[in-house]
C-alpha positions as a Markdown table, in Angstrom:
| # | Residue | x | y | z |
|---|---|---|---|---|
| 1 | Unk | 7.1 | 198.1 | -8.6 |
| 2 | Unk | 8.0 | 199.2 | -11.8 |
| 3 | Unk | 4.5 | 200.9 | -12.4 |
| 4 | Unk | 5.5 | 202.9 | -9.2 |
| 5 | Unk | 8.6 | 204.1 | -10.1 |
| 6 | Unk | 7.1 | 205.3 | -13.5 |
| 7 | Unk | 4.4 | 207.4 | -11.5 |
| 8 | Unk | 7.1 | 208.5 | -8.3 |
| 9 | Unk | 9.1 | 209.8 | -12.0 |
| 10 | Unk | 5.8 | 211.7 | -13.5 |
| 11 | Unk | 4.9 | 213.4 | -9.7 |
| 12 | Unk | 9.3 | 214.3 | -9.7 |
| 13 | Unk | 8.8 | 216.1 | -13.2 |
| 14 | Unk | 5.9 | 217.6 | -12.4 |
| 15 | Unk | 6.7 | 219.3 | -9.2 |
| 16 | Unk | 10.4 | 220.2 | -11.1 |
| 17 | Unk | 8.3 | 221.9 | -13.8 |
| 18 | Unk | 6.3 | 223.9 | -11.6 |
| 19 | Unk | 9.2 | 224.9 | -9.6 |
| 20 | Unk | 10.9 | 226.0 | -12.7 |
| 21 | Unk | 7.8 | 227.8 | -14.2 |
| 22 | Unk | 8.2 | 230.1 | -10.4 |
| 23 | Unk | 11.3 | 230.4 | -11.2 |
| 24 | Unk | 10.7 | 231.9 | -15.0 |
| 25 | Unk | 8.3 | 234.3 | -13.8 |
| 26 | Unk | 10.6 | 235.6 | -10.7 |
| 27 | Unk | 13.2 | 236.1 | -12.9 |
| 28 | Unk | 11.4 | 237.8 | -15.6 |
| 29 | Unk | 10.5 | 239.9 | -12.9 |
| 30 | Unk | 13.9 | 240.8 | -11.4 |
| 31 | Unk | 14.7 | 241.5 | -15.3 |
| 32 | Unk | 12.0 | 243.9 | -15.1 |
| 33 | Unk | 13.5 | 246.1 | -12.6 |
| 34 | Unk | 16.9 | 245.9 | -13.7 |
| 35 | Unk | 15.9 | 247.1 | -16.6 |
| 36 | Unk | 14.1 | 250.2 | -14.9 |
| 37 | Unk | 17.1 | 250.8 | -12.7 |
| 38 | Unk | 18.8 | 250.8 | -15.9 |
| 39 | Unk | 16.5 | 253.3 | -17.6 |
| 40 | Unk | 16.8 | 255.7 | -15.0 |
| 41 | Unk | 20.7 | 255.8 | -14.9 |
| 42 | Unk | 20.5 | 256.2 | -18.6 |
| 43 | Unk | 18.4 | 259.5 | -17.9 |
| 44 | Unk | 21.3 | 260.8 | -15.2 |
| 45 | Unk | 23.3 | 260.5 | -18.0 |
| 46 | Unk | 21.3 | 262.0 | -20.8 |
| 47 | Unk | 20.2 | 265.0 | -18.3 |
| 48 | Unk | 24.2 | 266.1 | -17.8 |
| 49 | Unk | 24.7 | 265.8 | -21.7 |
| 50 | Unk | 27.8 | 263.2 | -21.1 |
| 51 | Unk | 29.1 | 260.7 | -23.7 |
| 52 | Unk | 26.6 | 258.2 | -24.2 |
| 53 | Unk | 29.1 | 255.6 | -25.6 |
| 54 | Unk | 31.8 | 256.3 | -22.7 |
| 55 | Unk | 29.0 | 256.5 | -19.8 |
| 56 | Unk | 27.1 | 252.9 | -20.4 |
| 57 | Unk | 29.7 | 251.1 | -20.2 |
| 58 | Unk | 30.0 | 250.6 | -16.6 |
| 59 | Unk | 25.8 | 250.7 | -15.9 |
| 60 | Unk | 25.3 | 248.4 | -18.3 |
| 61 | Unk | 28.4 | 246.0 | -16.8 |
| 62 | Unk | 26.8 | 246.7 | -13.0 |
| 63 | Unk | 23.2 | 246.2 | -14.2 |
| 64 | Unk | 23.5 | 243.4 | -16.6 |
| 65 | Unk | 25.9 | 241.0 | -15.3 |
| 66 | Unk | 23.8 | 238.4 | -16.0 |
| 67 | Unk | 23.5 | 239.4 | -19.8 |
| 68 | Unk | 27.2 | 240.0 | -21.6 |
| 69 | Unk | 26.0 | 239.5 | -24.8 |
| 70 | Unk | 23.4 | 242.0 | -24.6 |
| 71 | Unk | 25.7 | 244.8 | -23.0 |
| 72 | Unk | 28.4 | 244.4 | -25.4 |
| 73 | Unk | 26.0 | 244.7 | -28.2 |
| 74 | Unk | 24.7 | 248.3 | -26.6 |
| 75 | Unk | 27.3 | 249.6 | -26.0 |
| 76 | Unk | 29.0 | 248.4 | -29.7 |
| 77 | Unk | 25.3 | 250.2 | -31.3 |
| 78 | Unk | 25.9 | 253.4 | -29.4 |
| 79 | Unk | 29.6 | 253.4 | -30.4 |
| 80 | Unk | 28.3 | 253.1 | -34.4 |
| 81 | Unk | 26.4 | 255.9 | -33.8 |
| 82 | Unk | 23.0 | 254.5 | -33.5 |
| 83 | Unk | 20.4 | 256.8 | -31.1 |
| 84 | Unk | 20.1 | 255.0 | -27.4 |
| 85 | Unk | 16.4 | 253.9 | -28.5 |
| 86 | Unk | 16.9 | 252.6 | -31.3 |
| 87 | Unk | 20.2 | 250.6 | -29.3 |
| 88 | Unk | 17.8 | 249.7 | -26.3 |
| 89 | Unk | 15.1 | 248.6 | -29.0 |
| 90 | Unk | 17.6 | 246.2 | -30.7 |
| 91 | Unk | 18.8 | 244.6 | -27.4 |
| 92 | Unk | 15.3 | 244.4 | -26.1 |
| 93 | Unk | 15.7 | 246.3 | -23.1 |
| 94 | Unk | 12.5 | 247.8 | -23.8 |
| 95 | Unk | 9.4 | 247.3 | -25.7 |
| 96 | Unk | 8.1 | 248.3 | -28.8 |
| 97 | Unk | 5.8 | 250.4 | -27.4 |
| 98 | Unk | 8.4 | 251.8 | -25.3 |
| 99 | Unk | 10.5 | 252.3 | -27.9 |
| 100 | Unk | 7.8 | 254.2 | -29.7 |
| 101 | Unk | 7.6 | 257.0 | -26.8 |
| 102 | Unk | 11.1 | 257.0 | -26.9 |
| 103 | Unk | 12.0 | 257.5 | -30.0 |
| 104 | Unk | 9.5 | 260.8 | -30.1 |
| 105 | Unk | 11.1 | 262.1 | -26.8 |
| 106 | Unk | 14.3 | 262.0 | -28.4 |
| 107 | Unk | 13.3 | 263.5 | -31.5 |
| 108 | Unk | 11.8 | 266.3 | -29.6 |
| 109 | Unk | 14.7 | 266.9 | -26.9 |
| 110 | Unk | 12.8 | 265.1 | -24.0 |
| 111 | Unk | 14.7 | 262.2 | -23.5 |
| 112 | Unk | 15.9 | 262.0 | -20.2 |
| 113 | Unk | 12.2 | 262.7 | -18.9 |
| 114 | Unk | 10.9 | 260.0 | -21.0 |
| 115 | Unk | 13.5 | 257.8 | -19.6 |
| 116 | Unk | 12.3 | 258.6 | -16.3 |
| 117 | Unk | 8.7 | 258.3 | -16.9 |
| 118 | Unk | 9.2 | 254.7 | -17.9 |
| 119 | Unk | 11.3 | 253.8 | -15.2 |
| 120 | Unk | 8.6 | 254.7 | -12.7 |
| 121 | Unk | 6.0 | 253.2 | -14.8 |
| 122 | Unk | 7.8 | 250.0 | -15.1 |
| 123 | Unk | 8.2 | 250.4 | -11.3 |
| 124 | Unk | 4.5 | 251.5 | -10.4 |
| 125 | Unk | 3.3 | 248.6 | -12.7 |
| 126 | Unk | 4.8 | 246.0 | -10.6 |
| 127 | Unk | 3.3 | 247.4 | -7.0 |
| 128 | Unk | -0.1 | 247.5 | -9.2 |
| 129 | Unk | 0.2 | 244.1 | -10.5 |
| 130 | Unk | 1.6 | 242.9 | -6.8 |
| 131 | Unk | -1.9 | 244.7 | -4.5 |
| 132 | Unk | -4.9 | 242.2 | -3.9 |
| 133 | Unk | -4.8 | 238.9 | -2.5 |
| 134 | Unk | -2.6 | 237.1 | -4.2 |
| 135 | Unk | 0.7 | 238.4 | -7.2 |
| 136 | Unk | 0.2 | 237.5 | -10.7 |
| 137 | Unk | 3.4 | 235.0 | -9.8 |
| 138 | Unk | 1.5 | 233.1 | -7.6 |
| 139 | Unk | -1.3 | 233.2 | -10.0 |
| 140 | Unk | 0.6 | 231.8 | -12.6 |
| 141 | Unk | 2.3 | 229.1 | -10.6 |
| 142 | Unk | -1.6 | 228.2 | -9.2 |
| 143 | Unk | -2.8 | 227.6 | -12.4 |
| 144 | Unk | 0.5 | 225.9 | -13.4 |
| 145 | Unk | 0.6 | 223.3 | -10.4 |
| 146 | Unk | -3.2 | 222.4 | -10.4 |
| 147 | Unk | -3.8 | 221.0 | -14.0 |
| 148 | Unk | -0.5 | 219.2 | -13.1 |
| 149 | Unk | -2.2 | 217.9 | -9.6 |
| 150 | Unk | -5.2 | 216.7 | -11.3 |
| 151 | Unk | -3.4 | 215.3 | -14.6 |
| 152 | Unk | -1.1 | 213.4 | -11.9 |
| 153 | Unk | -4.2 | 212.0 | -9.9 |
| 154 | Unk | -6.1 | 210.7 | -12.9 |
| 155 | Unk | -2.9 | 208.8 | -14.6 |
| 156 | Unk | -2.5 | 207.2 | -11.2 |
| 157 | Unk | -6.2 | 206.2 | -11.0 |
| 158 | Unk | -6.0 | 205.6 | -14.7 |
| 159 | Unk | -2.9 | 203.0 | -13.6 |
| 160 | Unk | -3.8 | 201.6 | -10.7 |
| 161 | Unk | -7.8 | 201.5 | -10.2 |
| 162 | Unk | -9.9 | 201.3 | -13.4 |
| 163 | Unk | -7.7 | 197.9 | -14.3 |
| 164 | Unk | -8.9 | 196.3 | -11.1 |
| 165 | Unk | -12.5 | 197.9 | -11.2 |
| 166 | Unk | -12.3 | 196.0 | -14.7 |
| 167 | Unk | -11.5 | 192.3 | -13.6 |
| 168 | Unk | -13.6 | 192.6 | -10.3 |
| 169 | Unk | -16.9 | 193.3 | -12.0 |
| 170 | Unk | -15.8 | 190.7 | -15.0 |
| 171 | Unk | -15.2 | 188.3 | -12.3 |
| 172 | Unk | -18.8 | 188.9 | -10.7 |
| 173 | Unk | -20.4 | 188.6 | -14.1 |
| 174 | Unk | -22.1 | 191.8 | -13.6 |
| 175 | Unk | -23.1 | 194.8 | -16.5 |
| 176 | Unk | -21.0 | 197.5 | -15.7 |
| 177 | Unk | -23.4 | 200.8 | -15.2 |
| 178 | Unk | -22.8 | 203.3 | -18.4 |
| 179 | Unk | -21.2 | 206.1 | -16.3 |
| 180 | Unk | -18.1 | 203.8 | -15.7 |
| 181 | Unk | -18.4 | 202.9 | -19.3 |
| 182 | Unk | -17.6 | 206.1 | -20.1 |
| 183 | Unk | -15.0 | 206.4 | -17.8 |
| 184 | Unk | -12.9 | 203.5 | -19.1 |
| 185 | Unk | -13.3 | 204.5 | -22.7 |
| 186 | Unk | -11.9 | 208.2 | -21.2 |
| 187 | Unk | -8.8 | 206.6 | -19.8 |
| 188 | Unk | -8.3 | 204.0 | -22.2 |
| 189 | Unk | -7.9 | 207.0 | -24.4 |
| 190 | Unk | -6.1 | 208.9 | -22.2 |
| 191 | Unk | -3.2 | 205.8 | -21.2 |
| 192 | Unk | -3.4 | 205.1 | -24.9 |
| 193 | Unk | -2.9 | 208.6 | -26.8 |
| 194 | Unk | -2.0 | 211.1 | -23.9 |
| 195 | Unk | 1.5 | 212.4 | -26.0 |
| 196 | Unk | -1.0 | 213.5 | -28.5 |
| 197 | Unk | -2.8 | 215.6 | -26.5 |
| 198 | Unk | 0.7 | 217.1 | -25.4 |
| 199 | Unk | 1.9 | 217.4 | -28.9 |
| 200 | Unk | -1.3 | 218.9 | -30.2 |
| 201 | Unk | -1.7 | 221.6 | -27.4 |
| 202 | Unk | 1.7 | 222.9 | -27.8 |
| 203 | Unk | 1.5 | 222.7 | -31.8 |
| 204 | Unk | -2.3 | 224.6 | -32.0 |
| 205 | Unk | -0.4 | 227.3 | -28.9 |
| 206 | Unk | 2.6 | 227.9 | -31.2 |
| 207 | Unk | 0.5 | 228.4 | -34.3 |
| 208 | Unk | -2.1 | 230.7 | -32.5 |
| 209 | Unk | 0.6 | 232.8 | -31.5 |
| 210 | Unk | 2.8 | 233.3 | -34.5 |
| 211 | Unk | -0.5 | 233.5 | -36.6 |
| 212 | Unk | -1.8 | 236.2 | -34.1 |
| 213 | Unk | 1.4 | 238.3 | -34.2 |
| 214 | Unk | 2.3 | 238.3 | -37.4 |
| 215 | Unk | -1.7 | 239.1 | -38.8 |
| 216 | Unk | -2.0 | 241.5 | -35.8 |
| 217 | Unk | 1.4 | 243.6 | -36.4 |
| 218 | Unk | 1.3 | 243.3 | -40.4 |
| 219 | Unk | -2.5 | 244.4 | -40.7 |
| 220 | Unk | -3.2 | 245.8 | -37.2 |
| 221 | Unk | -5.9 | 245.0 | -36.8 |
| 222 | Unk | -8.9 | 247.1 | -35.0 |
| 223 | Unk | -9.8 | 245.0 | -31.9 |
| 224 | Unk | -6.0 | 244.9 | -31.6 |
| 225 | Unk | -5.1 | 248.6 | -32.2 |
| 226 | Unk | -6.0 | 249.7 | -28.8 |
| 227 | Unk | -3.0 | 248.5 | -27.5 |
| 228 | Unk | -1.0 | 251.1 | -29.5 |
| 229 | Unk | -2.7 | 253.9 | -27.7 |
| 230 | Unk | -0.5 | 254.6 | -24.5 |
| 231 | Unk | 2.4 | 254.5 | -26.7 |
| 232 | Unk | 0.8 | 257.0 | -29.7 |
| 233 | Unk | -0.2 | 259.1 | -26.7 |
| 234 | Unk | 2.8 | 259.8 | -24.7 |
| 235 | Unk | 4.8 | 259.9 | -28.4 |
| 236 | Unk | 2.0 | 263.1 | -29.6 |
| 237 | Unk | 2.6 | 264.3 | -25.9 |
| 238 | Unk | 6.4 | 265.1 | -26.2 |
| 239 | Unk | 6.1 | 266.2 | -29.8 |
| 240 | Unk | 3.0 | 268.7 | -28.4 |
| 241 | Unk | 5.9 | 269.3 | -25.7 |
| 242 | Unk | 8.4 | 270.5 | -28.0 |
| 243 | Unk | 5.9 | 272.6 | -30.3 |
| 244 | Unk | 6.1 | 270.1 | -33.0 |
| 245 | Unk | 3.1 | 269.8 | -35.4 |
| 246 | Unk | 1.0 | 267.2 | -35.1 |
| 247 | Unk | 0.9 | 266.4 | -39.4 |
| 248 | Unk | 4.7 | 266.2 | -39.1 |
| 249 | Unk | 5.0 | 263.6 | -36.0 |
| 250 | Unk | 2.6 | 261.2 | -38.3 |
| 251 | Unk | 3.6 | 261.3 | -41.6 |
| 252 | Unk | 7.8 | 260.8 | -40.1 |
| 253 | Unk | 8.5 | 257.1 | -40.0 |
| 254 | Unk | 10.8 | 257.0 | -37.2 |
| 255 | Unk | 8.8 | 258.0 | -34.1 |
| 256 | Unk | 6.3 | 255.4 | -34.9 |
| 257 | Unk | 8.6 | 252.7 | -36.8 |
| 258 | Unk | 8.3 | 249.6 | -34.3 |
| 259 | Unk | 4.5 | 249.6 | -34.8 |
| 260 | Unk | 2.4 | 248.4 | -38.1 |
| 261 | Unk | 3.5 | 250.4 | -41.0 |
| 262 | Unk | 0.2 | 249.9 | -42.8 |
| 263 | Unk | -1.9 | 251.0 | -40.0 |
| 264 | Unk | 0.6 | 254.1 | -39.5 |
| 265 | Unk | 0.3 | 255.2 | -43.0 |
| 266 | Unk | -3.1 | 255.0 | -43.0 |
| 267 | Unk | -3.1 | 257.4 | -39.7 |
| 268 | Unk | -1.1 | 259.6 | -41.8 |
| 269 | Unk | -2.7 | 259.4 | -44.9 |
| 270 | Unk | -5.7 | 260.7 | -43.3 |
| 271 | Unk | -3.9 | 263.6 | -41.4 |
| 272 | Unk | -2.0 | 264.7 | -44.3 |
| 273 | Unk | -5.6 | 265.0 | -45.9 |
| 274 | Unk | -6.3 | 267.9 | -43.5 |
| 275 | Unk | -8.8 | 265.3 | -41.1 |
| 276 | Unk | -8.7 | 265.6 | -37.5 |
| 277 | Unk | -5.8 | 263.8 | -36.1 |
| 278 | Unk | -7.9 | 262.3 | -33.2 |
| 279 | Unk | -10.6 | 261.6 | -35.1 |
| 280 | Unk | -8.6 | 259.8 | -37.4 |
| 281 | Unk | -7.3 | 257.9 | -34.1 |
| 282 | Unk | -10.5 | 257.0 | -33.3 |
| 283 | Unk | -11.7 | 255.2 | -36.4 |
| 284 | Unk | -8.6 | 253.2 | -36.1 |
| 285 | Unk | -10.2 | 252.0 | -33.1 |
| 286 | Unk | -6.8 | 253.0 | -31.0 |
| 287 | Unk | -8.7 | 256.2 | -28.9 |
| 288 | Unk | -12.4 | 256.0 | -27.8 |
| 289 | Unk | -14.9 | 258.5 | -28.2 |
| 290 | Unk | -14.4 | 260.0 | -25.3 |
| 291 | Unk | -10.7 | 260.1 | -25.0 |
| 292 | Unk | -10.8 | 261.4 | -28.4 |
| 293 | Unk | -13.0 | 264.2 | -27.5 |
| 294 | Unk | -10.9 | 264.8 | -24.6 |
| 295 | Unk | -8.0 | 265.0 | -26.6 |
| 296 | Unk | -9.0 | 267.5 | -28.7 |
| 297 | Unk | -10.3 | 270.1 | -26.0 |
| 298 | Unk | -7.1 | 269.3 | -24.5 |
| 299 | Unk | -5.4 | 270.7 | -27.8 |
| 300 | Unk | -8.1 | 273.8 | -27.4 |
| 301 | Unk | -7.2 | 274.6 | -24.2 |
| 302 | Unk | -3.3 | 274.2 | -24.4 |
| 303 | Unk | -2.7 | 271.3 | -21.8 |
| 304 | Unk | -2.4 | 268.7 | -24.3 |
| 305 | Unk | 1.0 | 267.2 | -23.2 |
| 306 | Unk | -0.3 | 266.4 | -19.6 |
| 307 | Unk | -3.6 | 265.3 | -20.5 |
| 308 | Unk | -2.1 | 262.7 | -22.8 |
| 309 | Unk | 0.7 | 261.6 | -20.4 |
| 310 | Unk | -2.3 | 260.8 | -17.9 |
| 311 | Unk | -4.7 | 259.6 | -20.5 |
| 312 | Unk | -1.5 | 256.9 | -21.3 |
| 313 | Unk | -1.0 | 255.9 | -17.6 |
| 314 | Unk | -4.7 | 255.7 | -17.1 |
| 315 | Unk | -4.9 | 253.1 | -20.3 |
| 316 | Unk | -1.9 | 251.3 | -19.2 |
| 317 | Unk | -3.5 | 251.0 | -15.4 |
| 318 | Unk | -6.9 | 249.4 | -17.0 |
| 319 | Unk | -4.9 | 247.0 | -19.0 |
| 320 | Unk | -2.8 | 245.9 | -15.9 |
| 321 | Unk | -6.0 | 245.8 | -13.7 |
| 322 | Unk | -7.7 | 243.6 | -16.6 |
| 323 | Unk | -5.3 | 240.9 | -16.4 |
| 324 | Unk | -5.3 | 240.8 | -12.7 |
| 325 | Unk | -9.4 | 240.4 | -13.3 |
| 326 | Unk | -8.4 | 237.7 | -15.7 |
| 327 | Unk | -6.0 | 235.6 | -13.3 |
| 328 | Unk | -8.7 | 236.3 | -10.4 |
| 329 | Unk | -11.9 | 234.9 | -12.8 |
| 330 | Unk | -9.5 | 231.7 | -14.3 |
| 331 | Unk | -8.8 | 230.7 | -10.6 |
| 332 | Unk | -11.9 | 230.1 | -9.3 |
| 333 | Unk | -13.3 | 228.8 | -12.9 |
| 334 | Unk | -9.8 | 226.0 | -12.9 |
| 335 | Unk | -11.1 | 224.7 | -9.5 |
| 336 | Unk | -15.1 | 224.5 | -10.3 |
| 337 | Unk | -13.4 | 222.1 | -13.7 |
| 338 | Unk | -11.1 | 220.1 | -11.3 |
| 339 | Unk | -14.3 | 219.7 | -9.0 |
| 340 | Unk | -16.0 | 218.8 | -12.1 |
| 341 | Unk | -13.7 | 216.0 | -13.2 |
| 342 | Unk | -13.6 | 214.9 | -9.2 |
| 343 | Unk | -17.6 | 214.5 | -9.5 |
| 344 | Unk | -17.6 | 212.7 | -13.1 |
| 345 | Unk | -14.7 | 210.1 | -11.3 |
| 346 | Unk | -16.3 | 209.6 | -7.8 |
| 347 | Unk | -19.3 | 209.1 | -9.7 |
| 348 | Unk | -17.8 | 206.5 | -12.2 |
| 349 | Unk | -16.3 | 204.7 | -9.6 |
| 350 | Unk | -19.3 | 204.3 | -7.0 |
| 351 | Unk | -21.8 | 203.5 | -9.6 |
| 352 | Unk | -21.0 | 200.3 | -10.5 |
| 353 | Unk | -20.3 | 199.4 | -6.2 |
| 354 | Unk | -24.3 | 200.3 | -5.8 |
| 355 | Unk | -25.2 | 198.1 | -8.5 |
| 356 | Unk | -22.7 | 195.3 | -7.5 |
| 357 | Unk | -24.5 | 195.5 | -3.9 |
| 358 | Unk | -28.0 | 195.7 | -5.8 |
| 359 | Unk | -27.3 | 192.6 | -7.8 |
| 360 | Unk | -25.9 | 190.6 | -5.0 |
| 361 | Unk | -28.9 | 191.4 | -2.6 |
């Protein structure tokens, strides 16, 4: 009885923790497209030239109700005098490499149609993420709840089963066949030690991650440059909108300030050299050769801005459609592994029935 209500406790946890893992990515989400909404009111505002500081106030009460902390801090940065991106940045109402696009537009007098071209984006990402068969939500929560399925099956065989496989075949006398040999050792292992395997999978996560973002945006490193390149593209395409030279939007620091300084002044180093600025883009591995190339007949021909705002929106589109080809390869690959482990346990369990039937015949 006892046994049951410790496994009726572990199915209750994990059905709460898929429930709430749903709920995280909803959420996140709904966050999303506040913070759109948000963005485009903000570019109302910055198209009729009114008083930053005296117009946020109430969007930022109306849109983040959920979030007081956060509003009163944006609208206490724009009252310092602190630019809206820079205040947006600092709040984390948008990303880095929204920042970065944001921070140009404003330097160049753009700002309300960069505020609006992020807005949709933000917008048009979500329908792009949400088309196929199934929303990166549900794909998420899927490979959530089926580990925790199959992790709640084997603890209850693990509980239940092997123990009286065990004293039946001792009882008989009979040599238990090496596949359920195996098996026992695996659950004996897994009864005995399964908080380590916890412990160790969230300790070698957390370490992967902060060692991966802090190498990544210190050194910036090639194979993870190319993510810079929507955000380098639509900042050269407002400066380019606003006549500015291309030497002068690299070698500022503000424009490109959330990204890595060493791999910026690097870029710049090379431009202020008198090197081609998209050839210098591609060595860093953040355009490809053909982008690059298109780039720079782009420049030749004088449609630069647009080329780069759809160069941007292209690379942002492959990204999104990556990770949807990601989510739709991992599904398919989790259920061949649960069908896998369902083999490797019928097969441990039925072995040793055949021979008990061989030896008693």
């Amino acid at each position: 009885m006892f046994l049951f209500g410790v496994f009726f406790v572990f199915a209750l946890v994990m059905m709460t923790t898929s429930m709430v893992v749903a709920t995280v990515v909803l959420a996140w989400q709904t966050s999303k497209l506040r913070r759109a909404n948000l963005l485009s009111c903000l570019a109302v505002v910055v198209d009729r030239e009114l008083p930053l500081a005296g117009e946020v106030g109430p969007i930022v009460d109306a849109l983040l109700k959920r979030s007081p902390q956060r509003a009163r801090k944006l609208i206490g940065l724009l009252e310092s005098g602190k630019s809206l991106s820079e205040s947006l940045r600092e709040v984390r109402l948008i990303s880095d490499r929204q920042a970065v696009a944001l921070q140009a537009a404003e330097a160049s007098g753009n700002l309300s149609a960069a505020l609006r071209h992020e807005a949709d984006r933000m917008t048009r990402g979500r329908f792009l993420t949400s088309t196929g068969s199934s929303s990166p939500t549900l794909s998420v929560v899927y490979l959530f709840a089926v580990p925790c399925t199959a992790l709640l099956i084997v603890l209850f065989l693990c509980y239940w089963i092997v123990p009286k496989y065990k004293a039946i075949f001792a009882g008989f006398g009979s040599a238990l066949p090496q596949v359920f040999v195996i098996l026992i050792n695996a659950v004996d292992l897994l009864v005995n030690y399964f908080y380590l395997f916890f412990a160790i999978a969230i300790l070698v996560s957390v370490f992967s991650f902060m060692s991966l973002s802090y190498f990544r945006n210190r050194f910036g490193f090639g194979w993870s440059n190319r993510r810079f390149a929507s955000s380098i593209c639509r900042a050269i395409a407002y400066a380019a909108k606003a006549d500015r030279p291309l030497p002068e939007l690299f070698t500022s620091d503000r424009p490109f300030s959330p990204l890595p300084p060493k791999l910026m002044a690097r870029i710049a180093e090379q431009i202020s050299q008198g090197k081609d600025p998209w050839d210098a883009l591609h060595r860093r591995r953040i355009l490809t050769g053909r982008e690059a190339i298109a780039c720079r007949t782009a420049q030749i021909v004088g449609n630069l801005p647009e080329t780069l705002f759809e160069l941007a929106d292209v690379i942002d589109d492959n990204r999104a459609r990556r990770r949807l080809a990601c989510l739709e390869f991992v599904q398919p690959m989790l259920v061949v592994a649960v069908g896998l482990l369902v083999f490797f346990i019928n097969v441990g369990f039925f072995m040793p029935l055949v021979k008990l039937l061989n030896d008693l015949s």
